[in-house]
C-alpha positions in Angstrom: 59.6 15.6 -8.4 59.5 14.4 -11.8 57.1 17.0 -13.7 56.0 15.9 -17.9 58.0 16.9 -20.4 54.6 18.7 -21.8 52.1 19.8 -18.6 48.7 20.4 -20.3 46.8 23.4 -18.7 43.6 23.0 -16.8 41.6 26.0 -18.1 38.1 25.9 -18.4 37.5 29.3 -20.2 39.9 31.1 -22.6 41.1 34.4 -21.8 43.4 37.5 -23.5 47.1 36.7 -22.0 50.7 37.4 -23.1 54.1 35.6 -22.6 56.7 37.1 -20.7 60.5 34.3 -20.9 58.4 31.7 -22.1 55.2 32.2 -19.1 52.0 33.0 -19.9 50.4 35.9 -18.4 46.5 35.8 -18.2 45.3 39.3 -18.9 42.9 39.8 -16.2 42.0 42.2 -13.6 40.6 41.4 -10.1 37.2 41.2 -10.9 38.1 38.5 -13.8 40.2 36.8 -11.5 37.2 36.6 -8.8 34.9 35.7 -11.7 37.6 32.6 -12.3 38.0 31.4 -9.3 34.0 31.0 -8.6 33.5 29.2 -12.1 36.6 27.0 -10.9 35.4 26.1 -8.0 32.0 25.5 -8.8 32.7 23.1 -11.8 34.0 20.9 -9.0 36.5 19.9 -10.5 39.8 18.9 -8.3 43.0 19.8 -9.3 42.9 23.4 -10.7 45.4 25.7 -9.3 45.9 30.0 -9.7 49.6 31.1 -9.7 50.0 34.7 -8.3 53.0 35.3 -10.3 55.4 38.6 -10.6 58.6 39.0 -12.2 60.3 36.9 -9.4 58.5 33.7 -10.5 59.2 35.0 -14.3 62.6 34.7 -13.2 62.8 31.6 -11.8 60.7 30.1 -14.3 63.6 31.2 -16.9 66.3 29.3 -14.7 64.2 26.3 -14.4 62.0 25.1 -17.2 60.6 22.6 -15.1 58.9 24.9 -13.2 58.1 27.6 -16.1 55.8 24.4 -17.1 54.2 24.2 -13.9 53.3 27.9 -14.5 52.3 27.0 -17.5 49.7 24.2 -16.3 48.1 26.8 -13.9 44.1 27.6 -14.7 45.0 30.9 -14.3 48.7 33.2 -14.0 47.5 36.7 -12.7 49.7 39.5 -12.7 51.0 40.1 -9.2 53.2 43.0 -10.2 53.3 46.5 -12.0 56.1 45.3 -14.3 54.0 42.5 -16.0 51.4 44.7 -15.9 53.6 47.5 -18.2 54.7 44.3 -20.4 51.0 43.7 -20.8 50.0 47.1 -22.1 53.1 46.9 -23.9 51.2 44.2 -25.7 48.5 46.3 -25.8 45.9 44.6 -23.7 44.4 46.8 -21.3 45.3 45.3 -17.9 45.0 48.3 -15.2 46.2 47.3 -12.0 48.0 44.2 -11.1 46.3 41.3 -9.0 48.2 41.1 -5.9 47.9 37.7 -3.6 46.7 39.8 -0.7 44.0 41.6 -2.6 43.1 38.6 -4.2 42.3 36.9 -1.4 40.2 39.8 0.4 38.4 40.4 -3.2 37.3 36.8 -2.8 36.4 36.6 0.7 34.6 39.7 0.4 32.2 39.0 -2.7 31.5 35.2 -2.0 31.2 35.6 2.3 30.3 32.2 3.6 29.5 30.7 0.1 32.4 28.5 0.6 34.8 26.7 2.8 38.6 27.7 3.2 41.5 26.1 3.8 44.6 27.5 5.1 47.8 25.5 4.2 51.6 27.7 5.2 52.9 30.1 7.1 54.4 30.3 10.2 53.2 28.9 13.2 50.1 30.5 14.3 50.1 32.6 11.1 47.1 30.2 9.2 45.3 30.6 12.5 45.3 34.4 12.9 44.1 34.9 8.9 41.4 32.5 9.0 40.5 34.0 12.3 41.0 37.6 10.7 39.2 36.8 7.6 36.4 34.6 9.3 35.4 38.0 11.7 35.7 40.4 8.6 33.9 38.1 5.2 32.2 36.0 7.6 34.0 33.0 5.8 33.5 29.4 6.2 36.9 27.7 8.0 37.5 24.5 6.9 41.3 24.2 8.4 44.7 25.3 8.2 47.7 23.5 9.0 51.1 24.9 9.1 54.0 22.6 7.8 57.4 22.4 9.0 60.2 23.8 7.6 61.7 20.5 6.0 59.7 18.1 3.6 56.7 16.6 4.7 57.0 12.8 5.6 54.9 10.0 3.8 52.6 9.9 7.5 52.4 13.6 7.8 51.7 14.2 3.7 48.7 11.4 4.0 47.6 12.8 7.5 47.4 16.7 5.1 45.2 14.8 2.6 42.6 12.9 4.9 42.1 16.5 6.7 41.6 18.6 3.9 39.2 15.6 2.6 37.5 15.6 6.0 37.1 18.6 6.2 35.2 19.2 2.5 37.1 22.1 1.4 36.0 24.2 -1.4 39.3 26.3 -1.7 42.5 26.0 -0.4 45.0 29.0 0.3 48.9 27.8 0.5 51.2 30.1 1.7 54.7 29.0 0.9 56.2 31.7 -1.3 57.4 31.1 -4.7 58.6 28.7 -6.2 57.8 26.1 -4.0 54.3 27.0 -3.3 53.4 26.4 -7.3 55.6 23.5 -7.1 53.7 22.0 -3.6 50.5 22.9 -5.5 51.3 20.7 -9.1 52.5 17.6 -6.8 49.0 17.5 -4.7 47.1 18.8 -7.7 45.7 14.8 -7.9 45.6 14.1 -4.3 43.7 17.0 -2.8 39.9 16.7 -4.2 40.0 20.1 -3.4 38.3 22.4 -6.3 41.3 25.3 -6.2 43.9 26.1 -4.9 45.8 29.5 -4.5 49.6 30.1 -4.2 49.1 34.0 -2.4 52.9 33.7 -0.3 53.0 36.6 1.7 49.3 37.2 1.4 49.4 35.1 5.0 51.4 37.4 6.8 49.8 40.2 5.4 46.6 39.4 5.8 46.5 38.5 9.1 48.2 41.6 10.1 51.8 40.3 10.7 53.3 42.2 7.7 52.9 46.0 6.6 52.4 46.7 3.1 54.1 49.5 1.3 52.0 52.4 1.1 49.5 52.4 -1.6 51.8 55.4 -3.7 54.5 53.0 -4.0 52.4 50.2 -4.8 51.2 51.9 -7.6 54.2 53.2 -9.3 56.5 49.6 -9.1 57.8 50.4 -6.1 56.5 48.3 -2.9 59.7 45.5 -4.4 61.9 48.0 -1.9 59.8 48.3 0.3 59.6 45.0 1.1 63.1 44.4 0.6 64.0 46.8 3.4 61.6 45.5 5.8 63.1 42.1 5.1 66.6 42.5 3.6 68.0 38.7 4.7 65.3 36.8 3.4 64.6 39.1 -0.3 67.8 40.5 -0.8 68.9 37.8 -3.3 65.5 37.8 -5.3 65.4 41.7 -5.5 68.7 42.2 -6.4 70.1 38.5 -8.0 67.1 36.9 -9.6 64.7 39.3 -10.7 67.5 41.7 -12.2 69.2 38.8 -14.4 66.0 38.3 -16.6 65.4 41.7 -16.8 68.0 41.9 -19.7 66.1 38.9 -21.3 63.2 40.7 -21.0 65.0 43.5 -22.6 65.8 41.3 -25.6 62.8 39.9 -25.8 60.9 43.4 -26.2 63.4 43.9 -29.1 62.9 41.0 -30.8 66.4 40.0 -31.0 65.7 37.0 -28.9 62.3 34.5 -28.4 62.0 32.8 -25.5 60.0 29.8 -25.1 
């Protein structure tokens, strides 16, 4: 993928944010977010995307200043994680809960019902079909589709055969389900051929969601602490971002906070 050596942003309304390694952090709680997304969606415009972003896409986002642009370029970067929302009061906007994919997406479904048309683009298989079922008998949602890809690149047939059914099917918004980074990534590269209003990166919002995954309880949640709770319901596959990725930037961070060292 060969990404601009400057991405300009698709916002269509300013908002209080903050930079965390060079990312900007939008400021908002999840009745802004909500707000956002209906505004987004009903300019109908094509091409706007919201990155749910924690400290693990902060993180990868410092390795790879490809994708810290592509974060960058989102319409909105909502804090999906108490640690950004710390950095932000730290900054001394008043952010008081994080915006988590999950939530997001019931918020959403709940306040606009059948208003508009979802599509479901991730997961495993039969995942997309449970949620949208799930989410359909609960908000009384509109289903446009899902599809789930497979786990290798999409070929030129099956990437056109994506864009004619999401353009059939006259999506409004459009979940994707990949997990980070490659969800923000999948998102920037079909930004121009979905004419799809929004899309969502939400990652394990899918699972969750539909019911296939248990979320930490709410205590942890609340103080910073579902990261291990997650990590020991799925060591193999989060080992490396709980305890590689994220913890490299957090000296950076550290620095950062001090003022000994900007990062762009």
């Amino acid at each position: 993928m060969r990404v601009p050596e400057t991405i300009q942003s698709d916002r269509t309304l300013f908002m209080p944010n903050f930079r965390v390694l060079g990312v900007r952090v939008d400021a908002v709680d999840m009745t802004d977010a909500v707000t956002h997304m209906e505004r987004l969606i009903d300019s109908r415009r094509s091409g706007s995307y919201v990155a749910v972003t924690g400290m693990h896409g902060v993180a990868e986002a410092r390795q790879d200043s490809r994708f810290r642009e592509i974060l960058n370029a989102a319409a909105l970067v909502v804090p999906d994680g108490m640690p950004l929302v710390w950095l932000g009061r730290w900054h001394r906007l008043p952010i008081r809960r994080r915006v988590t994919g999950s939530e997001l997406m019931a918020a959403f479904c709940r306040k606009t019902g059948s208003r508009y048309r979802h599509f479901f683009y991730g997961g495993a298989p039969g995942v997309a079909e449970d949620l949208a079922q799930q989410l359909h008998q609960t908000f009384r949602i509109a289903v446009a589709g899902t599809y789930t890809p497979p786990f290798r690149p999409l070929t030129e047939v099956e990437e056109r055969e994506v864009v004619s059914l999401v353009e059939d099917c006259d999506a409004d918004v459009l979940w994707v389900g990949l997990s980070t980074p490659k969800q923000e990534r999948w998102m920037y590269e079909h930004r121009e051929r979905l004419k799809v209003p929004l899309m969502l990166g939400v990652g394990a919002a899918f699972d969750m969601n539909s019911g296939r995954l248990r979320r930490a309880p709410e205590w942890m949640r609340e103080s910073g602490l579902e990261w291990l709770f997650r990590l020991l319901a799925e060591p193999r596959r989060l080992w490396r971002r709980y305890l590689v990725t994220i913890p490299r930037s957090v000296w950076s961070v550290s620095l950062e906070l001090l003022h000994i060292a900007k990062f762009e």
